[in-house]
PDB file of N, CA, C and O in Angstrom:
ATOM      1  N   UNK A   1       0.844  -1.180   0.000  1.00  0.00           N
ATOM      2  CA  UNK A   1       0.000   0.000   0.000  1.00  0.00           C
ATOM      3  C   UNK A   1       0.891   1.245   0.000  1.00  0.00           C
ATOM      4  O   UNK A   1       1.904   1.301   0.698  1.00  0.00           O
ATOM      5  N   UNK A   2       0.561   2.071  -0.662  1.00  0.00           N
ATOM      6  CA  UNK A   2       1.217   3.329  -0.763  1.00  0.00           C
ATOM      7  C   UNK A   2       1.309   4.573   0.342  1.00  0.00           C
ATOM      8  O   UNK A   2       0.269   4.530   0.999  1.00  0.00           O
ATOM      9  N   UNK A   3       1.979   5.436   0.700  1.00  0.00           N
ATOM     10  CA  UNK A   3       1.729   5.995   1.630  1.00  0.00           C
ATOM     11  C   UNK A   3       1.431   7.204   1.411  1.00  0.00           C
ATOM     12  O   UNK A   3       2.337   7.873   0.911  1.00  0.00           O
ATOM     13  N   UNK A   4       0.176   7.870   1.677  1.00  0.00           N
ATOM     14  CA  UNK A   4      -0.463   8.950   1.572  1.00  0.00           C
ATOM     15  C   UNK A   4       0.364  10.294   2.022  1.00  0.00           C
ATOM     16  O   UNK A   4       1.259  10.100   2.845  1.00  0.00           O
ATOM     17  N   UNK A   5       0.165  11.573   1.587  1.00  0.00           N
ATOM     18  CA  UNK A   5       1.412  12.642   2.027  1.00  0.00           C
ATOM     19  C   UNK A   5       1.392  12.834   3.556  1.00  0.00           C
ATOM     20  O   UNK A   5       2.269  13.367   4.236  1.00  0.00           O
ATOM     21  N   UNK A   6       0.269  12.317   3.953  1.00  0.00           N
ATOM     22  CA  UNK A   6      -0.019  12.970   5.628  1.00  0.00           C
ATOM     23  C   UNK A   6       1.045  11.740   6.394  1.00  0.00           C
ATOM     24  O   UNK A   6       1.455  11.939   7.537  1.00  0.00           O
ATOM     25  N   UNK A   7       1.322  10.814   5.829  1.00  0.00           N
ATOM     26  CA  UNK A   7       1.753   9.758   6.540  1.00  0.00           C
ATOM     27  C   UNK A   7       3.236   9.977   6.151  1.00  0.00           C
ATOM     28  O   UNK A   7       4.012   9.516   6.988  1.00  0.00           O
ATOM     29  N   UNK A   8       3.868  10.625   4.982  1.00  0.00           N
ATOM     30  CA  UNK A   8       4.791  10.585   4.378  1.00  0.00           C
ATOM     31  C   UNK A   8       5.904  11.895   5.216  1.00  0.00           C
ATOM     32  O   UNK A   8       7.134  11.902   5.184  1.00  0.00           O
ATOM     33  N   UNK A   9       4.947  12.958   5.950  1.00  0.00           N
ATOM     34  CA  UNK A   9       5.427  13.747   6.355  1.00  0.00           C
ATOM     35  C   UNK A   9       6.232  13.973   7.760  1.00  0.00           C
ATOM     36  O   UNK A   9       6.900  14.963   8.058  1.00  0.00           O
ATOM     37  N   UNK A  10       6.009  12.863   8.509  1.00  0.00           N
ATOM     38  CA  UNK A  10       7.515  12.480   9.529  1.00  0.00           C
ATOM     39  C   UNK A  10       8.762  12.151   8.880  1.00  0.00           C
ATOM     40  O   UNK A  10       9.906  12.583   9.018  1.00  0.00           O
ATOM     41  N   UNK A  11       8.094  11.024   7.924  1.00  0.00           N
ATOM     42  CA  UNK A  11       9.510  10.646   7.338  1.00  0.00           C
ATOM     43  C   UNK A  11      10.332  12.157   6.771  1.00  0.00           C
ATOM     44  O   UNK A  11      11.447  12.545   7.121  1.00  0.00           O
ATOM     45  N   UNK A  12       9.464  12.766   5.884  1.00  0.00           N
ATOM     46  CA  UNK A  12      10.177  13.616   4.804  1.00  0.00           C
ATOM     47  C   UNK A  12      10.709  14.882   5.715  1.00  0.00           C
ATOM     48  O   UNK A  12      11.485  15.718   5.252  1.00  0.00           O
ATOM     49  N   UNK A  13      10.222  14.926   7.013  1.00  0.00           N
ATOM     50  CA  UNK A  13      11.106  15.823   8.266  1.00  0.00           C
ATOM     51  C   UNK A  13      11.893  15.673   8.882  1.00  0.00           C
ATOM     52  O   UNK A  13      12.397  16.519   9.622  1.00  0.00           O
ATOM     53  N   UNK A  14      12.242  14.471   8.738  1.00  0.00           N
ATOM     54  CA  UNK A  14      13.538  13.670   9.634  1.00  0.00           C
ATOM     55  C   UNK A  14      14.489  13.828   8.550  1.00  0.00           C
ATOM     56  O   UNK A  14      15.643  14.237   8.678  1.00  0.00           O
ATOM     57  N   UNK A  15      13.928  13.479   7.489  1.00  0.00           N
ATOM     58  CA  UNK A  15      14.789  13.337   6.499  1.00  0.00           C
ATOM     59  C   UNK A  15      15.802  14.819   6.002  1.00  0.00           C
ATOM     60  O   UNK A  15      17.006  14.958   5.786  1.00  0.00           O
ATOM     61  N   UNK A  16      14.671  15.723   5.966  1.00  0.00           N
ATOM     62  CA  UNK A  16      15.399  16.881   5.496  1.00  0.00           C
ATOM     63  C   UNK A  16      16.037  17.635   7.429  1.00  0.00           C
ATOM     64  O   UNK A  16      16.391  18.801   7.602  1.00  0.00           O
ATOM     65  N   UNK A  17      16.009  16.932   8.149  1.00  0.00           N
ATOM     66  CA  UNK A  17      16.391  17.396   9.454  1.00  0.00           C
ATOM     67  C   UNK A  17      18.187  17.140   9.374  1.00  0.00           C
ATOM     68  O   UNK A  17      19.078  17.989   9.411  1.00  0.00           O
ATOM     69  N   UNK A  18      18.309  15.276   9.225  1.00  0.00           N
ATOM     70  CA  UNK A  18      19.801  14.870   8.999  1.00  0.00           C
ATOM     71  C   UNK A  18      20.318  15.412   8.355  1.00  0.00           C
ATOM     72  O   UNK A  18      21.441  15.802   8.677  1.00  0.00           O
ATOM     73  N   UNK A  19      19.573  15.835   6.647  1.00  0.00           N
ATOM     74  CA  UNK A  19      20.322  16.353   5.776  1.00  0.00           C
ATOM     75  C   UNK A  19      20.989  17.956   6.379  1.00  0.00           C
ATOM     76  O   UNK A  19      22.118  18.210   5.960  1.00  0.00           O
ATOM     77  N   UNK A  20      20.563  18.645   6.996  1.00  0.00           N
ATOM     78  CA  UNK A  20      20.135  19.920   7.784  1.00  0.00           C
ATOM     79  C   UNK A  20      21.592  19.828   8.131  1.00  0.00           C
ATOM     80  O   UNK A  20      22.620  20.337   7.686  1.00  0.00           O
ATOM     81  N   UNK A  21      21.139  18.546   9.597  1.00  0.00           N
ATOM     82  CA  UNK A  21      22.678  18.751  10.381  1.00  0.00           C
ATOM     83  C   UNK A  21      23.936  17.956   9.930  1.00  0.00           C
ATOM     84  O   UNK A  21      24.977  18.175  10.550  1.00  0.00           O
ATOM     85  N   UNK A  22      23.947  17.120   8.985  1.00  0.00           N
ATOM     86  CA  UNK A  22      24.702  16.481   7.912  1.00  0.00           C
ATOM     87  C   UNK A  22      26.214  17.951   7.323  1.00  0.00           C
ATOM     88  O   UNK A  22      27.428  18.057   7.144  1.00  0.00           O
ATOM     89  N   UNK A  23      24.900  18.754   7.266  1.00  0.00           N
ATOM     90  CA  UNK A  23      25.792  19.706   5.830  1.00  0.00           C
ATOM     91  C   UNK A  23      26.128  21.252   7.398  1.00  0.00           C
ATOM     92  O   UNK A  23      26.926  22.187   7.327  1.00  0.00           O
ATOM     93  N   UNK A  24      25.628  21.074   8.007  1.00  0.00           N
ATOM     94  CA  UNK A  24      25.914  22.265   9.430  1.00  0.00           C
ATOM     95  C   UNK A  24      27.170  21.473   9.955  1.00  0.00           C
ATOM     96  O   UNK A  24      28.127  22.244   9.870  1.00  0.00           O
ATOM     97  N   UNK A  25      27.575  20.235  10.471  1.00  0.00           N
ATOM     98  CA  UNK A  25      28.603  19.485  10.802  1.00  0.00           C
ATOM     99  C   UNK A  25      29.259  19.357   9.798  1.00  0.00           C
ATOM    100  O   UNK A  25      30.342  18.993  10.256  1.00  0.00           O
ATOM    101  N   UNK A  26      29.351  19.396   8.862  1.00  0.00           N
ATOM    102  CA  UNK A  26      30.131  19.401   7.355  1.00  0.00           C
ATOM    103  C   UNK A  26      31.048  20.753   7.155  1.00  0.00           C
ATOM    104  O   UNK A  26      32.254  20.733   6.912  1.00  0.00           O
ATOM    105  N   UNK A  27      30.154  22.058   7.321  1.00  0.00           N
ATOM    106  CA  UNK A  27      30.837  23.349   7.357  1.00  0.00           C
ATOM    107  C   UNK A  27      31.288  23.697   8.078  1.00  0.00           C
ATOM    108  O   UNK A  27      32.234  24.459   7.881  1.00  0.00           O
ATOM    109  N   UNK A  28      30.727  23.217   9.875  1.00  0.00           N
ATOM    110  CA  UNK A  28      31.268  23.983  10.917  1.00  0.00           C
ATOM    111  C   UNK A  28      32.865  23.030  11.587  1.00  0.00           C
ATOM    112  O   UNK A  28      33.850  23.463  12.185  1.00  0.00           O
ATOM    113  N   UNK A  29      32.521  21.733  11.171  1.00  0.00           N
ATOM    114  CA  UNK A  29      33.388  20.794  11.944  1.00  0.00           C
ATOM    115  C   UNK A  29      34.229  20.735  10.968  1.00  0.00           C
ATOM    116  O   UNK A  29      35.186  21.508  10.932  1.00  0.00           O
ATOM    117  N   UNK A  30      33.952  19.544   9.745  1.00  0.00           N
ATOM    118  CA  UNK A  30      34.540  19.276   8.831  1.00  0.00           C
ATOM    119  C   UNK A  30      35.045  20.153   7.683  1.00  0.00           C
ATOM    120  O   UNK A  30      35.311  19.435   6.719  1.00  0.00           O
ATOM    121  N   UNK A  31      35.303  21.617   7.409  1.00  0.00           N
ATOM    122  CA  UNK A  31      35.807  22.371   6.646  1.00  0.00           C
ATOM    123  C   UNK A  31      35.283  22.450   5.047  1.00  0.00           C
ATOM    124  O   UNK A  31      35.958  23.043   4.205  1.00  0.00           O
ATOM    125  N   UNK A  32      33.944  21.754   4.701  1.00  0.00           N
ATOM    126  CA  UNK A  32      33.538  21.562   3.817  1.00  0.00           C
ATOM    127  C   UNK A  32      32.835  22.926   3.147  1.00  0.00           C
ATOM    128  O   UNK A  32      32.288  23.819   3.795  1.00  0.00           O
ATOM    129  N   UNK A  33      32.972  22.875   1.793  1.00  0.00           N
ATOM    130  CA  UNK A  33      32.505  23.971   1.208  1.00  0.00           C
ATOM    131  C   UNK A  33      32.449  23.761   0.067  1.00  0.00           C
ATOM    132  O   UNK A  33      33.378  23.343  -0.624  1.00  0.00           O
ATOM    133  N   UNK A  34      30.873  24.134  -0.446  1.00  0.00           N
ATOM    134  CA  UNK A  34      30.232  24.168  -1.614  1.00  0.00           C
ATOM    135  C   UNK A  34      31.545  24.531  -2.793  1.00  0.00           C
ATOM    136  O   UNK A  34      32.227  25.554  -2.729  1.00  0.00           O
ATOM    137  N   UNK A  35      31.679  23.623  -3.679  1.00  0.00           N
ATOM    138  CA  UNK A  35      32.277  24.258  -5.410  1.00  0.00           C
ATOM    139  C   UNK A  35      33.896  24.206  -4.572  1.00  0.00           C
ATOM    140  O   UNK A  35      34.671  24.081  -5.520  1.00  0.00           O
ATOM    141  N   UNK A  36      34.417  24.228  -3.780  1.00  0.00           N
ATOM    142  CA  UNK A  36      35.551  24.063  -3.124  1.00  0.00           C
ATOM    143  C   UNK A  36      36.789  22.883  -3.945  1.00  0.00           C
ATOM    144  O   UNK A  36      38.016  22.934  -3.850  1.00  0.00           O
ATOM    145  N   UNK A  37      35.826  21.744  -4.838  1.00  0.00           N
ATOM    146  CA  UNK A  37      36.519  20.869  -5.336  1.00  0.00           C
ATOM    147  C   UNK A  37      36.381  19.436  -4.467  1.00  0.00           C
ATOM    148  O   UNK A  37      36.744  18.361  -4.945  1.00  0.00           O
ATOM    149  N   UNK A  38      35.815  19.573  -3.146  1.00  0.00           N
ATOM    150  CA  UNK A  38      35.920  18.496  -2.437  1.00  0.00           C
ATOM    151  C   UNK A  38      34.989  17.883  -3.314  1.00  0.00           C
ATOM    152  O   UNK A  38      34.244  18.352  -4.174  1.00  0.00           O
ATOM    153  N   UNK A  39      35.277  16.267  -2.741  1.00  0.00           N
ATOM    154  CA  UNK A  39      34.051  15.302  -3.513  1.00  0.00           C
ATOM    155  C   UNK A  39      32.969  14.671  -2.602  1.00  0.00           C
ATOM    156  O   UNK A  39      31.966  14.173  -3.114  1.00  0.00           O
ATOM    157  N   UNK A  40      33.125  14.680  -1.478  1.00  0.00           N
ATOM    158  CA  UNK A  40      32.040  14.403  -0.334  1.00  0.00           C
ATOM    159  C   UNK A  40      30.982  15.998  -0.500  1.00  0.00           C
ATOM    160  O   UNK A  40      29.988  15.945  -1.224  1.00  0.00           O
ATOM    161  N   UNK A  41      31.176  16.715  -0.100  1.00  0.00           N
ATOM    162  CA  UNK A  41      30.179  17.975  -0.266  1.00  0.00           C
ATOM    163  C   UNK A  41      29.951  17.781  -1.748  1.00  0.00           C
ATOM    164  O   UNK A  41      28.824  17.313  -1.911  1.00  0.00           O
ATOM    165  N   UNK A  42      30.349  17.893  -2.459  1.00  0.00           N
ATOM    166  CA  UNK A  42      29.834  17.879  -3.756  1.00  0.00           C
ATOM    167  C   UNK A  42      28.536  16.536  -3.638  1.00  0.00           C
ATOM    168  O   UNK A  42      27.319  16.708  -3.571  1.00  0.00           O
ATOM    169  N   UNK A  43      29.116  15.531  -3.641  1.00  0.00           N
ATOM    170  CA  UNK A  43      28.458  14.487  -3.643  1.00  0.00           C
ATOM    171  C   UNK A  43      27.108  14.014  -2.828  1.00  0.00           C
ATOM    172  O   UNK A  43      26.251  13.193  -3.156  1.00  0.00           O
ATOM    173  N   UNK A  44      27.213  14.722  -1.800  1.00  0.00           N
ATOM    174  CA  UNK A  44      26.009  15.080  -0.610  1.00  0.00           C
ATOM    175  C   UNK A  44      25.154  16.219  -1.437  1.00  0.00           C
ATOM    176  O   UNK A  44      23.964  15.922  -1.536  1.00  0.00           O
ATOM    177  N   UNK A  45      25.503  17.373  -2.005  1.00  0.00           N
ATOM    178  CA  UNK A  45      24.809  18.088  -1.941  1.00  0.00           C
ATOM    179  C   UNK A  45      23.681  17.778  -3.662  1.00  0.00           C
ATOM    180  O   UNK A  45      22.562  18.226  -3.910  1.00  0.00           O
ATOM    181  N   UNK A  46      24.473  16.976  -4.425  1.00  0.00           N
ATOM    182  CA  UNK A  46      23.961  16.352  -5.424  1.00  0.00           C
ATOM    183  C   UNK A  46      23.283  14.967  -5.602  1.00  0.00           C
ATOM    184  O   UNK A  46      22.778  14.707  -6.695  1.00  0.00           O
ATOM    185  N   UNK A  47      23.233  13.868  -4.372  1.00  0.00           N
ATOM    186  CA  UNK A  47      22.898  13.213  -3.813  1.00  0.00           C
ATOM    187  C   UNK A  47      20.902  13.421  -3.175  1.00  0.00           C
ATOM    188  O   UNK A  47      19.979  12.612  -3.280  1.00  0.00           O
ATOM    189  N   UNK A  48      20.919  14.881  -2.537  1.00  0.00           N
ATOM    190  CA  UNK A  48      20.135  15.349  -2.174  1.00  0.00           C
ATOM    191  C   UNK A  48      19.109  16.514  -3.079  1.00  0.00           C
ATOM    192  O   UNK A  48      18.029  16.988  -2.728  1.00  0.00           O
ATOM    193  N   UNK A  49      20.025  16.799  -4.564  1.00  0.00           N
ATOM    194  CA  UNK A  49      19.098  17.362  -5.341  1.00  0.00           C
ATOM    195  C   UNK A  49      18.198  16.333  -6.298  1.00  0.00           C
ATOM    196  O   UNK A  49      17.085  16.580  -6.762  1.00  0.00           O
ATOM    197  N   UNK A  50      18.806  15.379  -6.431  1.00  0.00           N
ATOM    198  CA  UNK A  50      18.253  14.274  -6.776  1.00  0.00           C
ATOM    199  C   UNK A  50      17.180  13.516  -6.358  1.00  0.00           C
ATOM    200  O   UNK A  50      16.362  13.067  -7.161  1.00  0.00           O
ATOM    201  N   UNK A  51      17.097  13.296  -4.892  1.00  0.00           N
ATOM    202  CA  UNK A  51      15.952  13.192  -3.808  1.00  0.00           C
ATOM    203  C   UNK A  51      14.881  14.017  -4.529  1.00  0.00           C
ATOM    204  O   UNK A  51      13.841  13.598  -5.038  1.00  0.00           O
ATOM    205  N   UNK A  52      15.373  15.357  -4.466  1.00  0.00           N
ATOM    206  CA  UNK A  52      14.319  16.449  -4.175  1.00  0.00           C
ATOM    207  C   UNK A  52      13.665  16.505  -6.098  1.00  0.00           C
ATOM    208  O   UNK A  52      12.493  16.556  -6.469  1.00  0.00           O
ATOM    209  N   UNK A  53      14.445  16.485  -6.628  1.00  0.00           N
ATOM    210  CA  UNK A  53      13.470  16.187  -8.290  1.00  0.00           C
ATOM    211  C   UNK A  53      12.999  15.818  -8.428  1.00  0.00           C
ATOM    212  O   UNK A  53      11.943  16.142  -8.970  1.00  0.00           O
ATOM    213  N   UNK A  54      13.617  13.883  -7.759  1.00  0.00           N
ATOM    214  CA  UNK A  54      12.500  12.440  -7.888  1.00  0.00           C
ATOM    215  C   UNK A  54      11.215  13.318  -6.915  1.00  0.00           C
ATOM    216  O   UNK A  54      10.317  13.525  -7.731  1.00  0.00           O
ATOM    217  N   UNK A  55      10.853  13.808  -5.751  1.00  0.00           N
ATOM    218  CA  UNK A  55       9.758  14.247  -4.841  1.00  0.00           C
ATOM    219  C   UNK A  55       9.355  14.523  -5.490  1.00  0.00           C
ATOM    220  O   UNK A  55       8.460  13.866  -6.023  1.00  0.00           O
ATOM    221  N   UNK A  56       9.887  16.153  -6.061  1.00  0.00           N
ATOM    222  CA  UNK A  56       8.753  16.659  -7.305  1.00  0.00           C
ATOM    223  C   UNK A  56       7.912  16.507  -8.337  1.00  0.00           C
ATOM    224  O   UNK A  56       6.874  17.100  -8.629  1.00  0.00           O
ATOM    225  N   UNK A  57       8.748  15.262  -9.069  1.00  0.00           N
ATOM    226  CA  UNK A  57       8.425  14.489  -9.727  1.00  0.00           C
ATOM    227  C   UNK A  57       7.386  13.760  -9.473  1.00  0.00           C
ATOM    228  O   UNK A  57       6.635  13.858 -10.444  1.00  0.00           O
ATOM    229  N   UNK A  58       6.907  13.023  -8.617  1.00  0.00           N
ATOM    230  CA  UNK A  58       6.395  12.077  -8.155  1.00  0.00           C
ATOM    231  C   UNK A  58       4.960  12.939  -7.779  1.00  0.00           C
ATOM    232  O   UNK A  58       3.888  12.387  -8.026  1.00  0.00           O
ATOM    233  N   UNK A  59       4.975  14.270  -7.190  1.00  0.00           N
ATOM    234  CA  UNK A  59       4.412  15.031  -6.670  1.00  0.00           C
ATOM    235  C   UNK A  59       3.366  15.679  -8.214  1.00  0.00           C
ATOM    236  O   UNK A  59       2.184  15.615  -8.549  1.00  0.00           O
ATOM    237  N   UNK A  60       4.170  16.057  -8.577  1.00  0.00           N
ATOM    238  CA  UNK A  60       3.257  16.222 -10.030  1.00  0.00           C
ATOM    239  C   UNK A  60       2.460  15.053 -10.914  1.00  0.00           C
ATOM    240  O   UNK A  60       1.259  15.069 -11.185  1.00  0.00           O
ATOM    241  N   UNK A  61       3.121  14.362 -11.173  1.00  0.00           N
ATOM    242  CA  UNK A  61       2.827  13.176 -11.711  1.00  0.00           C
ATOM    243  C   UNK A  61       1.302  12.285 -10.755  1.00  0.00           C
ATOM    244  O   UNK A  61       0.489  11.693 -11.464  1.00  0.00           O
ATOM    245  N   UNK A  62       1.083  12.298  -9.152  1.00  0.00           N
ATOM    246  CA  UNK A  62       0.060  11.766  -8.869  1.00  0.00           C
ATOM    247  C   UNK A  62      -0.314  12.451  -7.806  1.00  0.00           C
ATOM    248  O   UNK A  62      -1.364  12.169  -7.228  1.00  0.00           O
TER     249      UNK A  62
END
């Protein structure tokens, strides 16, 4: 069974919560920075635009 948006919306808050403190511990701890050349920030932050297209996607579509 599929899960309706009302049910979908803990998950999709937790989710964008880690990502949150993922990339805040990334800049503040780990020295990471957008276009910098690193391949972890790069890879996280393209990792997560991808997420967010497929959503949209999915979101339009039904």
């Amino acid at each position: 069974m599929a899960l309706g948006y009302r049910d979908r919306s803990p998950l999709v808050a937790a989710f964008g919560l880690a990502v949150a403190v993922v990339a805040i511990v990334g800049t503040q701890v780990l020295g990471w920075e957008w276009g910098s050349g690193q391949l972890v920030p790069t890879l996280v932050g393209v990792v997560v635009a991808g997420i967010a297209v497929v959503a949209v996607l999915r979101r339009l579509s039904g």
